[in-house]
Steps between C-alpha positions, in 0.01 A plus 500: 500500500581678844241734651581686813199651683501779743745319752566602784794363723698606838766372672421562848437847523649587120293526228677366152190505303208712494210417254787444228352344176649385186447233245768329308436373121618112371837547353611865625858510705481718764696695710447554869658796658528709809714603803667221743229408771202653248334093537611347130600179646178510698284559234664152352415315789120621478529411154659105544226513778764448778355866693120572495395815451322744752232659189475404177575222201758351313317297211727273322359277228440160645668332174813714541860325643707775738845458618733662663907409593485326790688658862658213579756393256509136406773279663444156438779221324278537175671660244447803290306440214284263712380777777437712206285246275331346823364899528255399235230260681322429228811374270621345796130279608459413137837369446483269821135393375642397142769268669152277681226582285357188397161600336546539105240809535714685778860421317368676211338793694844526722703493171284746320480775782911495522493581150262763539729651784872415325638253716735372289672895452461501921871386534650759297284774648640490796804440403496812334374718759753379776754549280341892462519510863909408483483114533729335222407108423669352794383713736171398424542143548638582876265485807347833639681417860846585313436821435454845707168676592513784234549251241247254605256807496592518137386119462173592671455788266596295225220232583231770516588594144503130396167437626341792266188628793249699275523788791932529623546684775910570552604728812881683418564171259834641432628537860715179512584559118873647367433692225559251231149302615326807568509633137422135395216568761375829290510317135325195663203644669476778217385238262290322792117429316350471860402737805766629703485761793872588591587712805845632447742812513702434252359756248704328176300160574163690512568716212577202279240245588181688673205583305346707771594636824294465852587782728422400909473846593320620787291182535410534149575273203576736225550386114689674230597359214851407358834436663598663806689846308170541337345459819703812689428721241130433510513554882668768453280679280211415698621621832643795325121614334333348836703775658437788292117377487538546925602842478214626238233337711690678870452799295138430393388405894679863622323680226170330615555508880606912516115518300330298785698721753404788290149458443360197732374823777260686207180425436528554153808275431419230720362214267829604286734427766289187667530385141873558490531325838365157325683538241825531728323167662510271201863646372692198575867582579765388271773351699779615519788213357651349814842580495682139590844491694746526291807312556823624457922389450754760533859337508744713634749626273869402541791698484701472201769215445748462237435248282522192465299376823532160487745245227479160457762311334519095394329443804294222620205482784272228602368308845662159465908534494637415161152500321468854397220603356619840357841473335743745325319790592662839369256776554473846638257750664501838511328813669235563156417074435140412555523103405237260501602096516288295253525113528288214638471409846822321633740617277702751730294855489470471879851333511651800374275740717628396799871502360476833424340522844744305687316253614695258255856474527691459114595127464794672270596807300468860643245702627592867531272755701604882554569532845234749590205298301166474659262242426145432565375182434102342488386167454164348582572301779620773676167588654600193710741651679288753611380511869161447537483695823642762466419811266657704212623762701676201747663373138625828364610635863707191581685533133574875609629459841628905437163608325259715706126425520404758195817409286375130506117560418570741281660207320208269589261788357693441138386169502133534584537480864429758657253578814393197668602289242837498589377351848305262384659124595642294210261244517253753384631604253405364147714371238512782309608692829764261613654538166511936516664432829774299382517769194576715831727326639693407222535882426636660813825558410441632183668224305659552154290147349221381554479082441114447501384104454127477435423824632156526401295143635312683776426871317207582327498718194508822645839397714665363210451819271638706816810230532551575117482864564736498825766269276512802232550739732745320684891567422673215552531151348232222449513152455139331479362149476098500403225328362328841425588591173339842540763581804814355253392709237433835636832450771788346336676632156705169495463165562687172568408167416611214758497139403753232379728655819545771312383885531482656159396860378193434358472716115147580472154626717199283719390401168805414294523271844153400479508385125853295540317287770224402223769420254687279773182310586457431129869354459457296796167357378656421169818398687268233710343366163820428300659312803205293537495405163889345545469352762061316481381613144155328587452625824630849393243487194193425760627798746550732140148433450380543847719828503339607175152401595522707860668815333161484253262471784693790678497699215141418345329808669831695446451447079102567555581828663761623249295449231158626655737808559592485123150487370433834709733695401424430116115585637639837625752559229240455233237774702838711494496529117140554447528773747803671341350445138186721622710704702734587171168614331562864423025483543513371878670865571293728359166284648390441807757600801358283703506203277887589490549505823340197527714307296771666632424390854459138383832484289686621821287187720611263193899626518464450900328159458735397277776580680383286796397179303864564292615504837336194677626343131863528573433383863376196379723446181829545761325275784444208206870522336615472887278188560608332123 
């Protein structure tokens, strides 16, 4: 489907790809991986066409629809569900040709080509995915102007989706998603039947959906196959046996240069050692695994208060006086929570971050604080407030007027920046950078919580498994709000749910969460359904059908897949038993030891294959009973 070949590419001076070559099959999801600034984003561009490359081909059958979200989100008076079913061109031109097609012949060819396509399920597609992405039924009728720019991104996401591109090319989809739409995200693109190349750092999203991984690594493309856990440990191994190959073959080249030293002045050892010397020649080195930066967190540890830190109680906070949108509030935090917010977009997570940060007064009730607390508080938009012209060093020196020069790098250093980095300007920095600096920041005075909101939209894998690592080994109290699920479930031991104005202990784990979110989406289908048929029994009966109809065309490869997976494993189930029955002949062991072995080598392939289809089974059972 996608052949890359040998490209080359620089940016100025900066070569992002040397020679790299890879092909990608019809139907495989991939994964595409690699540090901030390695060229993944480029290597779309060359791909949509939109860059040309310096070397090389990218060969892209001519047949085969790409897309990609769109940069600019939309913004016009059209509502919803209309941006998102316009996104398919093809539904859209044949629909406007079936309201002025005249010709008998071209009616019936219009007609039978929407068919072919589902037109008549189209509606209720898209309804469905914006109301994955956190749009309820209203909010889809209102116009894209009426809304901010991280959710009209999700409308722009949600259109690429509708429009179903045989090749889908999604850059950090889950940036401008809570975590409720992300993990909608991961079940929808999991059971996706087409091509999709995904560059993102959140490892739970590329562990669940990705087929295959594409390292950009040195101005390589790399592949490994599975999801991105599997694809660690395979680098891992390979550096690890790359390395101890190095060091037998430094060994072999001394042994062989101290005989050419040896022997290359006699006469009677000279073809030996000019022999040796060509051998030496065609050795190619082994490289030596290049040892990337790595980046590193290390939150300072407060001293010790007595508990509780911060109380709550029947209090109320919100922007707009006597509209709260938190009410009654009665919690408390103390020096050992690590809490993670769960709740859509909008229904106070932040609100109650910057209460706890004071940066929200309470509308009523009481907030208590011990009078030596210390807090550090991050949100995105933070990075701007930064100063583009002036450095790290001017950042951190001007928040510790007291400090001395090595006091406040040494700081810096904690955070990554140390050496020239910390002099480099702000508006150099990257994303990823400008957020380490406000972790700096944020951390100078060694406060007791730490309120991070969206911590991890600019950090690439590698940060956000050194974040996880800092949080552990930090002492005081954290209160998170994420869309990574990996972060939430390695960093907090308890978690609140915020909605209906209300913050709740939530009893359960990331999936308990996950499968209550399924179970609401059913009841508010069925919810939908049984107040349409009160109030326009006809018109309800048309949309059931409709409804029905789409939910078999989404799940029609879903079914195909589970029971393709069936038929395998009763394949490699029944190979199982004619194995053990020769294998439990009491003959097989006094014959032949390599004929046992034999079998014995094949049983264990069987149990392993088996355990991958049974596997890829369960995937697909659990991906169809979420789409039912």
């Amino acid at each position: 489907m996608l052949h890359i070949n040998d490209l080359t590419y620089r940016i100025g001076a900066r070569l992002l790809f040397d020679q790299a070559t890879v092909a990608i099959a019809s139907g495989h999801r991939v994964g595409l991986v690699g540090r901030n600034g390695s060229g993944k984003t480029t290597l779309f561009k060359l791909i949509l066409g939109e860059l040309g490359g310096d070397e090389g081909a990218i060969k892209i059958r001519k047949s085969m629809s790409v897309g990609t979200v769109a940069q600019e989100a939309p913004a016009g008076p059209e509502s919803l569900i209309s941006t998102v079913l316009a996104a398919d061109h093809e539904l859209s031109d044949l629909n406007a040709r079936a309201k002025t097609a005249t010709d008998p012949q071209d009616i019936a060819e219009i007609h039978t080509r929407l068919a072919d396509i589902d037109a008549q399920t189209a509606p209720a597609r898209a309804a469905r995915i914006l109301a994955g992405l956190g749009f309820d039924e209203e909010a889809q009728n209102r116009g894209c102007t009426e809304f901010s720019g991280g959710w009209r991104m999700r409308v722009a996401l949600a259109a690429t989706l509708f429009a179903r591109p045989d090749l889908l090319l999604l850059d950090e989809p889950t940036n401008h998603l809570d975590l409720e739409a992300a993990l909608w995200l991961e079940d929808y693109l999991a059971a996706w039947q087409g091509t999709i190349i995904i560059i993102s750092h959140d490892r739970t999203l590329l562990n669940k959906v990705v087929t295959q991984i594409i390292h950009l690594d040195d101005c390589k493309l790399n592949r490994y196959t599975g999801g991105y856990d599997q694809f660690e440990n395979t680098r891992r191994e390979r550096q690890n046996l790359d390395a101890k190959l190095r060091t037998k073959q430094i060994a072999e080249r001394q042994k062989i240069e101290a005989f050419v030293d040896r022997f290359r002045a006699k006469a009677s050892k000279a073809r030996q050692a000019q022999s040796r010397v060509k051998m030496l020649e065609r050795m190619e080195p082994i490289a030596s695994a290049a040892t990337e930066q790595t980046v590193t967190f290390n939150f300072p540890n407060p001293p010790p208060l007595s508990p509780p830190l911060i109380t709550l109680d029947e209090l109320d906070v919100g922007y707009t006086e006597g509209k709260p949108i938190l009410k009654k509030l009665d919690l408390r935090i103390d020096m050992d929570d690590r809490i993670g917010l769960l709740g859509a977009n909008g229904n106070g997570k932040s609100t109650l971050v910057k209460l706890l940060a004071d940066r929200l007064k309470p509308m009523a009730g009481t907030l208590r604080k011990s009078s030596k607390l210390r807090i550090g508080y991050f949100a995105q938009h933070q990075t701007d407030e930064l100063i583009v012209e002036q450095t790290p060093y001017d950042h951190a020196a001007r928040a510790m007027p007291m400090a001395t020069v090595s006091k406040v790098r040494a700081h810096l250093g904690s955070f990554g920046f140390s050496g020239d980095k910390a002099n480099t300007v702000c508006g150099n920095l990257s994303g990823g950078e400008k957020a380490r600096l406000l972790f700096a920041l944020m951390s100078l005075e060694a406060p007791h919580v730490l309120l991070l909101d969206e911590p991890t939209n600019h950090l690439d894998v590698d940060a956000r498994e050194a974040l996880v690592q800092a949080l552990n080994a930090y002492d005081g109290a954290v209160i998170l709000v994420s869309h990574d699920a990996h972060l939430l479930e390695l960093s907090c031991d308890r978690l609140w749910q915020v909605g209906g104005g209300k913050v709740t202990p939530f009893d359960g784990d990331l999936g308990d969460y996950r499968k209550m979110l399924v179970e609401q989406r059913r009841d508010e289908r069925r919810a939908q359904r049984s107040d349409g048929d009160t109030e326009a029994p006809k018109t309800n009966r048309k949309l059931q059908r409709q409804e029905r109809a789409a939910q078999r065309a989404e799940t029609a490869d879903l079914r195909k897949s589970v029971k393709t997976a069936e038929k395998k494993l009763e394949r490699l189930a029944h190979k199982r038993d004619e194995l053990e029955k020769h294998l439990s002949d009491p003959k097989i062991y006094g014959g032949s030891t390599a004929k046992l072995m034999e079998l014995q080598v094949e049983m264990g392939t069987i149990k392993s294959q088996m355990e991958k289809a049974e596997e890829h089974w369960l995937q697909m059972t659990e991906a169809l009973e979420k789409a039912s």
